[in-house]
N, C-alpha and C positions, 0 to 999 in steps of 0.2 A: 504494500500500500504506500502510495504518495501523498504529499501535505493536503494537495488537494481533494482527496480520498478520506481525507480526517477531517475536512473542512463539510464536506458534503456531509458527513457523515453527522457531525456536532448542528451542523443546521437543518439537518432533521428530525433529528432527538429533539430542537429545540420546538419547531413546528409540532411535532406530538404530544409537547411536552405542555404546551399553550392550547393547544385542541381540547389536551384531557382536561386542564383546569378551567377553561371557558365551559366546556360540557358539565363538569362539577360544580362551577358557579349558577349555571341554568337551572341543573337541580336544587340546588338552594334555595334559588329564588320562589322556585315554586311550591316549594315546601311550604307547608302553613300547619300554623295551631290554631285550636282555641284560645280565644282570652279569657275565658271563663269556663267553669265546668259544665258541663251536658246533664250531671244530673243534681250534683248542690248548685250549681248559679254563684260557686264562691272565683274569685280571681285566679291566675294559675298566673302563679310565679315566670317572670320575663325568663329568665334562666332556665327553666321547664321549657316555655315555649318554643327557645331556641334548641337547647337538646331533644326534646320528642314531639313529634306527630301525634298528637294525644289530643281529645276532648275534656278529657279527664284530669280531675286534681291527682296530687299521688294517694290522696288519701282512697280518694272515688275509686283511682286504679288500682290499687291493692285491694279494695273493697270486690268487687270486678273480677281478678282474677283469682280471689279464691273460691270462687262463688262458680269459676267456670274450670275451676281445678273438680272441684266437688259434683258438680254434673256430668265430668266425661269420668266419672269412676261408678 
């Protein structure tokens, strides 16, 4: 391989490299939470919001999924 062979090489990694993060930013964007819970009506933490796709408080969610631990047994 020659310089220009590492050149090509390094400006296509970089092109993919901006592809995958632009595509990861789109997802992002489209991501959404609730601002408030679906079934108490209480607030859901901005920090919540950004970590999970969630309707639900964590209270609601733990509420929730033991509840559907306990129906598939």
């Amino acid at each position: 391989m020659n310089e220009r062979d590492f050149e090509r090489a390094a400006e296509l990694t970089e092109r993919e490299r901006q592809h995958a993060l632009a595509t990861h930013q789109r997802h992002q964007a489209q991501r959404r939470s609730a601002t408030e819970c679906e079934d108490c009506g209480q607030p859901i933490p901005k920090a919540r919001q950004l970590a999970v796709v969630s309707p639900y408080c964590v209270e609601c969610q733990s509420i929730n999924e033991e509840l559907n631990r306990h129906e598939r047994r």
